[in-house]
MARZA-948407 format. One record per residue (C-alpha): residue number from 1; y, z, x; residue in one letter. Coordinates in nm, 2 decimals, always signed. Last residue first. Example, Ala and Ser with C-alpha at 12.3 -4.5 7.8 and 13.67 -1.06 7.14 Angstrom:
! residues 2
[2; [-0.11; +0.71; +1.37]; "S"]
[1; [-0.45; +0.78; +1.23]; "A"]
//
This chain:
! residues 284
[284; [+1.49; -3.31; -4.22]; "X"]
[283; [+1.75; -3.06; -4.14]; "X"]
[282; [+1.65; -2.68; -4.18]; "X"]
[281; [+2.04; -2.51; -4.23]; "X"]
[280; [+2.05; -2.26; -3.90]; "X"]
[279; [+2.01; -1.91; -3.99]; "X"]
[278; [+2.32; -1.67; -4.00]; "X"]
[277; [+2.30; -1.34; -3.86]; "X"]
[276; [+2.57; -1.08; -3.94]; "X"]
[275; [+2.82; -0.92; -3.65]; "X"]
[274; [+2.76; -0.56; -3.73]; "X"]
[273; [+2.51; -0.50; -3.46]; "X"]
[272; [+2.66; -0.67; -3.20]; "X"]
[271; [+3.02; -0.49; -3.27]; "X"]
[270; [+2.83; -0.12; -3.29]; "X"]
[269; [+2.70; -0.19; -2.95]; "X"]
[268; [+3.03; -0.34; -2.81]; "X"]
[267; [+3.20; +0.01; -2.90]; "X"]
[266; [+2.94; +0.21; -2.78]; "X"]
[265; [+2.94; +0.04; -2.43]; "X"]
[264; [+3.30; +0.10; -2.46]; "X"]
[263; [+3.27; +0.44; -2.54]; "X"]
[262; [+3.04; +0.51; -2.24]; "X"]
[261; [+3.24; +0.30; -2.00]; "X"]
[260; [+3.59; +0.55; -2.06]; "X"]
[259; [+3.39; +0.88; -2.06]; "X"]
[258; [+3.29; +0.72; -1.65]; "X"]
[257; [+3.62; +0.66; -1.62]; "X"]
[256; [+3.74; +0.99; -1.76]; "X"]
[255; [+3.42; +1.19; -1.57]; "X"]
[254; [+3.55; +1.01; -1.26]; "X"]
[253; [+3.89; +1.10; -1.30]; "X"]
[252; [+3.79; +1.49; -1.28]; "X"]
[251; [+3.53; +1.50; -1.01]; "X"]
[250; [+3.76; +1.31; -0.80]; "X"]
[249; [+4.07; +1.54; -0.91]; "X"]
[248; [+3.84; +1.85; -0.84]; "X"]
[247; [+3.70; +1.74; -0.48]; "X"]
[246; [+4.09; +1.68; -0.41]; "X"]
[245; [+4.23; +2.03; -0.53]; "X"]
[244; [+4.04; +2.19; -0.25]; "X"]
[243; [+4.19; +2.51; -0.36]; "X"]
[242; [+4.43; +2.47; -0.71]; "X"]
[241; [+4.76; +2.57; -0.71]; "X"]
[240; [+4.86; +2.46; -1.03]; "X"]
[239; [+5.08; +2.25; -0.85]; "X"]
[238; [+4.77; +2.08; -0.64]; "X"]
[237; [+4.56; +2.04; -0.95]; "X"]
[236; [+4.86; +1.81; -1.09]; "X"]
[235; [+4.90; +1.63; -0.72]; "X"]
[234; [+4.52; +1.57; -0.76]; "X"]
[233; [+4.54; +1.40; -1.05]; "X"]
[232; [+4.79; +1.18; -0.95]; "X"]
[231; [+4.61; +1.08; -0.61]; "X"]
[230; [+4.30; +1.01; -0.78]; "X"]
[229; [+4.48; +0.82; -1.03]; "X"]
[228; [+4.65; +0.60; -0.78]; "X"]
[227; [+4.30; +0.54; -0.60]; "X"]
[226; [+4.13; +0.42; -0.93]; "X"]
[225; [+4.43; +0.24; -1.02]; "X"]
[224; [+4.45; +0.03; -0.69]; "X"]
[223; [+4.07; +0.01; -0.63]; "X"]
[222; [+4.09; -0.12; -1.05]; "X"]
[221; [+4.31; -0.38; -0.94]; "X"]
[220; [+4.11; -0.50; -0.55]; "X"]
[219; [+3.81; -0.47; -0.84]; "X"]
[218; [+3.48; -0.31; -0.73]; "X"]
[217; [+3.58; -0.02; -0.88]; "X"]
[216; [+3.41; +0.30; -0.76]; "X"]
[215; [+3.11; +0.51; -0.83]; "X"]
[214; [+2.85; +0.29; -0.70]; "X"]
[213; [+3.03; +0.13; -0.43]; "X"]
[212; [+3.09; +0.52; -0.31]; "X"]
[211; [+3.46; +0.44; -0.17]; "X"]
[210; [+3.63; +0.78; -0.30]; "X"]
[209; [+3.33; +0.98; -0.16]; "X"]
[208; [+3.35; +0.85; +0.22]; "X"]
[207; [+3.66; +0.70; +0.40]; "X"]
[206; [+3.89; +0.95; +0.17]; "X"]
[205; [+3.69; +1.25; +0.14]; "X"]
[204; [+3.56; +1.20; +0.51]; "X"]
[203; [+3.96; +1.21; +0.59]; "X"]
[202; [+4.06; +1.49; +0.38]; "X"]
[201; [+3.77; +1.71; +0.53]; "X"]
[200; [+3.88; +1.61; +0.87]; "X"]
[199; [+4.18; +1.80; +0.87]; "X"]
[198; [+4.50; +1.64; +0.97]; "X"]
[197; [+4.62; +1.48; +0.57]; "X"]
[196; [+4.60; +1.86; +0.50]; "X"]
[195; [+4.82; +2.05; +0.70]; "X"]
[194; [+5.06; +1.73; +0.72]; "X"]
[193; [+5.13; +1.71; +0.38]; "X"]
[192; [+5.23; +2.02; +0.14]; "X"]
[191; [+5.24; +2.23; +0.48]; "X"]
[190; [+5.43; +1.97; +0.70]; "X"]
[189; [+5.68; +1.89; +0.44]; "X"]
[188; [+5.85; +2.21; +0.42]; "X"]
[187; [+5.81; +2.41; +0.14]; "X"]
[186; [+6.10; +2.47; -0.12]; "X"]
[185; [+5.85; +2.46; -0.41]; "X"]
[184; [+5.99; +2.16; -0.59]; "X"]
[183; [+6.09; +1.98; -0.31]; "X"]
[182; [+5.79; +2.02; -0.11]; "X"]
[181; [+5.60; +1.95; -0.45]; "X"]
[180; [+5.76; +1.61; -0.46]; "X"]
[179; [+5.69; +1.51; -0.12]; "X"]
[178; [+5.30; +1.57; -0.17]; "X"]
[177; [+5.30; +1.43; -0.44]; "X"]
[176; [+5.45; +1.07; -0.31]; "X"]
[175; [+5.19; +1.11; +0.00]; "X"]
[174; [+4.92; +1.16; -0.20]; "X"]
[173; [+5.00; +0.88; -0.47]; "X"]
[172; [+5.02; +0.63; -0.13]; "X"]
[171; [+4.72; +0.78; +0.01]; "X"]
[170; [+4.51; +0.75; -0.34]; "X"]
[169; [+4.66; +0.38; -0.30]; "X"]
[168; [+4.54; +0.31; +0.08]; "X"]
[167; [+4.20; +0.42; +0.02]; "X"]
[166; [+4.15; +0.27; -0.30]; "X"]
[165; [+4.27; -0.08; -0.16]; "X"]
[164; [+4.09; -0.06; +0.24]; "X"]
[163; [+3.77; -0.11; +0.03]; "X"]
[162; [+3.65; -0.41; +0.15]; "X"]
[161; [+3.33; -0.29; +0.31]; "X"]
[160; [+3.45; -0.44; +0.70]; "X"]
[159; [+3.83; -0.30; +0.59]; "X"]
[158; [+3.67; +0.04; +0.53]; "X"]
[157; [+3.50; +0.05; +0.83]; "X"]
[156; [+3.78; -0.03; +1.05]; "X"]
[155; [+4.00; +0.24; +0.87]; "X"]
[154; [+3.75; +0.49; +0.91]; "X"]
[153; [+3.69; +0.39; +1.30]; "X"]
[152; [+4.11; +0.45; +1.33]; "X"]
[151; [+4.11; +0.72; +1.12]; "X"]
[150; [+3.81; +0.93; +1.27]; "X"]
[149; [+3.93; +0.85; +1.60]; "X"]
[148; [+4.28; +1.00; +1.56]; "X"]
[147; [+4.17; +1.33; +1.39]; "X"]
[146; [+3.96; +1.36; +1.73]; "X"]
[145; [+4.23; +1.27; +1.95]; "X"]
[144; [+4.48; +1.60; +1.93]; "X"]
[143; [+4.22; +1.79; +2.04]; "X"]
[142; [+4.18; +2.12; +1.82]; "X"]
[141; [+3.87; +2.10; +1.68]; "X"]
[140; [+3.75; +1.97; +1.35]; "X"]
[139; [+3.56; +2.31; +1.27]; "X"]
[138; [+3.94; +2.43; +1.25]; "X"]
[137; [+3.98; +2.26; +0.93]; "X"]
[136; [+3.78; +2.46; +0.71]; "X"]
[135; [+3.43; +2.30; +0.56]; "X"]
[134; [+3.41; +2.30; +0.19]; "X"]
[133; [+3.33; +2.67; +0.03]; "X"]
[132; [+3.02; +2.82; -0.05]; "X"]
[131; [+2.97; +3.23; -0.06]; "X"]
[130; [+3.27; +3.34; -0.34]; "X"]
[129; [+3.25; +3.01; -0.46]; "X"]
[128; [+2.92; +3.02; -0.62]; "X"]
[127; [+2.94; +2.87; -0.99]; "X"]
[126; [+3.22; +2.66; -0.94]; "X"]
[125; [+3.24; +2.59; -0.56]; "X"]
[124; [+2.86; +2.51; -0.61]; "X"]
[123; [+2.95; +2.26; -0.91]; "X"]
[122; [+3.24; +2.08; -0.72]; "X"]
[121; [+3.05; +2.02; -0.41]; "X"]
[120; [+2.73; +1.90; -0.64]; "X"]
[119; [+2.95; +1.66; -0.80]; "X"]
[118; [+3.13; +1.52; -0.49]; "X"]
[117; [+2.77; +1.50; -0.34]; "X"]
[116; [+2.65; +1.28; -0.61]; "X"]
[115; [+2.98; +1.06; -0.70]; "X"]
[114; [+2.97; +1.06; -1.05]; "X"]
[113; [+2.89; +0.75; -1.26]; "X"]
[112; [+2.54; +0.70; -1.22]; "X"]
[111; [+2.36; +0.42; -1.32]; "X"]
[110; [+2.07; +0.34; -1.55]; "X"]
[109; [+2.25; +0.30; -1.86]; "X"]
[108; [+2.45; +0.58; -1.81]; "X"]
[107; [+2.36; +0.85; -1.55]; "X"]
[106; [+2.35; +1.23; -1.50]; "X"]
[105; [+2.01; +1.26; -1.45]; "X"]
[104; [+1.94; +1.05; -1.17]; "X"]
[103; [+2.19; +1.11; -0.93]; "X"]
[102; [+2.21; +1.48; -1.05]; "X"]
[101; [+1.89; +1.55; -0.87]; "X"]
[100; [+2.00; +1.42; -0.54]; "X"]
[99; [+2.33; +1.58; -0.51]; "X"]
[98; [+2.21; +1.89; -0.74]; "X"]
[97; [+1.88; +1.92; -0.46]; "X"]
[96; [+2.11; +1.91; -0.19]; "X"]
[95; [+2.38; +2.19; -0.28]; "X"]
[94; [+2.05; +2.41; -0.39]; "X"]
[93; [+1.91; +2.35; +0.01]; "X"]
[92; [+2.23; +2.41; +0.15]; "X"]
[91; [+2.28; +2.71; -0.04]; "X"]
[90; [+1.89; +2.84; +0.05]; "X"]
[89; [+1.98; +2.82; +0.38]; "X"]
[88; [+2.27; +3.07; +0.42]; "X"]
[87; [+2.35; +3.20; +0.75]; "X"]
[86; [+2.75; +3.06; +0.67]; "X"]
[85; [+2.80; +2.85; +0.36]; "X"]
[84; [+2.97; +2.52; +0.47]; "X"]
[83; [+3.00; +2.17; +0.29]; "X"]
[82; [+3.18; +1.90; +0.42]; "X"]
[81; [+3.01; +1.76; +0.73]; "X"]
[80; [+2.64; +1.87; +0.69]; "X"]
[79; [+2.68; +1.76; +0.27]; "X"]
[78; [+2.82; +1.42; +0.37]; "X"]
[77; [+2.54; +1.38; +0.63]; "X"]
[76; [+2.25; +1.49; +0.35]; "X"]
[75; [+2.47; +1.24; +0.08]; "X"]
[74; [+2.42; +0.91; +0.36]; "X"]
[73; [+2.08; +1.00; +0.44]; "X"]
[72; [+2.02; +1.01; +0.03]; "X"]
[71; [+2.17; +0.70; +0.03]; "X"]
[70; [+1.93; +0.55; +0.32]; "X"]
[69; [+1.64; +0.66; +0.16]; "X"]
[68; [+1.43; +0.38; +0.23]; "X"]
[67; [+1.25; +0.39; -0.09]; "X"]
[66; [+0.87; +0.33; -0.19]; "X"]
[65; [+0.82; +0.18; -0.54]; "X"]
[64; [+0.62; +0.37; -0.82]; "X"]
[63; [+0.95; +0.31; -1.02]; "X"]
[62; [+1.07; +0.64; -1.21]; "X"]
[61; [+0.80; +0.85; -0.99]; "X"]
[60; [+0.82; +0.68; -0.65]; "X"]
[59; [+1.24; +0.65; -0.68]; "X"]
[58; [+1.20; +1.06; -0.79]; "X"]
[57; [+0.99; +1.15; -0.48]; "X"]
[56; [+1.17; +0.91; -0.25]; "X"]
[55; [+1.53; +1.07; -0.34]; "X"]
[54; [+1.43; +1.41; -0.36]; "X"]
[53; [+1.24; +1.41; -0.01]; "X"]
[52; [+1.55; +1.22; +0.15]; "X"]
[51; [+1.78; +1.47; +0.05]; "X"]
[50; [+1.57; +1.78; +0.10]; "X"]
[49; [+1.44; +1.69; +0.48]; "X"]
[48; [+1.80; +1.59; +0.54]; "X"]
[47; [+2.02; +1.90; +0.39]; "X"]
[46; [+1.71; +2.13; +0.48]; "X"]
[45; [+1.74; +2.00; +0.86]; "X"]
[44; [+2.14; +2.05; +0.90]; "X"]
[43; [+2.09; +2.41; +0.75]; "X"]
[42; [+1.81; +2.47; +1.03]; "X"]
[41; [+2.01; +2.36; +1.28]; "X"]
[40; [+2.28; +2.63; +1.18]; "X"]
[39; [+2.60; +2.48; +1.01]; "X"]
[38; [+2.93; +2.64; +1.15]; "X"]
[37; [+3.09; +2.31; +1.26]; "X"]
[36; [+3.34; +2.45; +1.56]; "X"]
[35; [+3.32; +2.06; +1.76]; "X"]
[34; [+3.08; +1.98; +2.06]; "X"]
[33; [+2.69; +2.04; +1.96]; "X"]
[32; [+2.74; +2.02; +1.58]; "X"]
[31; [+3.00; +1.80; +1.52]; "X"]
[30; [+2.89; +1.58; +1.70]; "X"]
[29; [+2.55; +1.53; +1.56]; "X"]
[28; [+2.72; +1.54; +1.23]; "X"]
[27; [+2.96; +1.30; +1.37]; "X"]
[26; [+2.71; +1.05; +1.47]; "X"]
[25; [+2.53; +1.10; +1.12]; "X"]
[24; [+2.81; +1.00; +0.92]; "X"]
[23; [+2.90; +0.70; +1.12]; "X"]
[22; [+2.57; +0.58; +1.13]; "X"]
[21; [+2.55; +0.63; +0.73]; "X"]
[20; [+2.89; +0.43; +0.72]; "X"]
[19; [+2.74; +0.14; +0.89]; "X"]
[18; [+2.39; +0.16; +0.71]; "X"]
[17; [+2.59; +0.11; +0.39]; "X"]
[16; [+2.79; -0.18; +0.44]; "X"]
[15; [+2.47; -0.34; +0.31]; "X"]
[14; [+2.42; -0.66; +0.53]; "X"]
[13; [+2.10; -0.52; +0.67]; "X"]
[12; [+1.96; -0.56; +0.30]; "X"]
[11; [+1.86; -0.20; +0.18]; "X"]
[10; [+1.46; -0.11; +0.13]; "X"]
[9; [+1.31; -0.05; -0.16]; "X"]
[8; [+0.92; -0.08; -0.10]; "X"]
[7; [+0.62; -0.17; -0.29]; "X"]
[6; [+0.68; -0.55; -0.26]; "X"]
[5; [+0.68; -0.53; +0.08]; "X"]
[4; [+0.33; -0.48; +0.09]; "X"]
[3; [+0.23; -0.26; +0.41]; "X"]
[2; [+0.24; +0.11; +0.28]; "X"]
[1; [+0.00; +0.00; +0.00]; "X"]
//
């Protein structure tokens, strides 16, 4: 079975995928040995031997195919990077199984609307936020370079998958929010923007969740909207004070969109069904 290719799901090389899952890993790798990243090993190895476990288990018993997890490699990197709960294993290993688990149960005709690990960051944070929380920005270091590299090669890679448009938009609405609550609040620039445009955790949110192909528009206009709104929604959260206001206004303008697809779905249904048959006159 393991040798005919018609039992497996394996990713075309030309995915943009595999590129953002090598950056991913890299700098979990990183990360680990040369930055401040508090995961243990053994947190690092749950995220991956969970992640890729889920996902093959419930492609083999939805599809009786064999899957080359390479998504679920993707989530298990984002999950190393992002999320942090000190000495505590059996975190990691809940944060991966909602990532993986909500994938394919929270879908809509067969696909799923919500980022995966954006949804299970947002959930844990929710339910257990006085133990999780998303990575600080000191485990980023304190080289001046670092932040540099991950925009550049982010930039790059977002330009090779064509989705430079969200990225840039969400920035734009950022950036605008981010000046109006400095006036608003009387605090200087550099705390409403730079302190958080210079951690990484802004940066992987930008390169990585916000440009999921699956949970994003594929449209240069929707990118646009779909970045602007993130951006919007986040400047809201942000003047309510909000902690990691981002993960909420991604969590928060997907469900609308995905809300939005659902009741037009319904709506073309109901159209279908009411539009009456008419039978061909029989000619002779």
């Amino acid at each position: 079975m393991l040798l005919d290719k018609s039992k497996w799901i394996i990713p075309s090389a030309k995915d943009p995928r595999w590129l953002l899952c090598l950056f991913l890993g890299i700098y979990s790798v990183f990360g680990h040995f040369f930055l401040s990243f508090n995961r243990s090993m053994n947190q690092m190895i749950t995220a991956v031997v969970a992640c890729v476990v889920l996902d093959m288990l419930y492609t083999w018993v939805l599809c009786r195919k064999i899957l080359f997890p390479l998504s679920a490699l993707i989530s298990a990197f984002g999950l190393i990077i992002l999320f942090t709960a000190p000495g505590e294993i059996w975190f990691m290993l809940m944060v991966s199984w909602l990532t993986i688990t909500g994938k394919y149960v929270i879908t809509w005709r067969g696909h799923h609307f919500f980022n995966p690990t954006n949804f299970a960051l947002v959930f844990m944070l929710i339910v257990a936020g006085e133990h999780t929380a998303i990575a600080p920005s000191y485990q980023w270091g304190s080289t001046w370079w670092m932040p540099i590299i991950v925009f550049a090669l982010g930039l790059l890679l977002m330009w090779r998958v064509n989705k430079l448009p969200v990225v840039l938009s969400f920035w734009a609405l950022f950036t605008l929010g981010a000046f109006v609550r400095s006036h608003a609040s009387q605090m200087p620039l550099q705390l409403t923007l730079w302190a958080q445009i210079s951690g990484g955790a802004f940066m992987l949110f930008s390169f990585y969740m916000i440009t999921d192909p699956k949970t994003s528009p594929a449209s240069t206009k929707g990118m646009i909207l779909f970045g602007a709104a993130l951006g919007f929604v986040d400047t809201l959260f942000q003047i309510q004070t909000a902690v990691f206001s981002i993960f909420y206004a991604l969590f928060t303008v997907t469900v609308i969109r995905g809300v939005y697809f659902i009741i037009q779905d319904m709506r073309v249904s109901v159209a279908n069904r009411d539009v009456p048959v008419t039978l061909a006159p029989k000619t002779s």
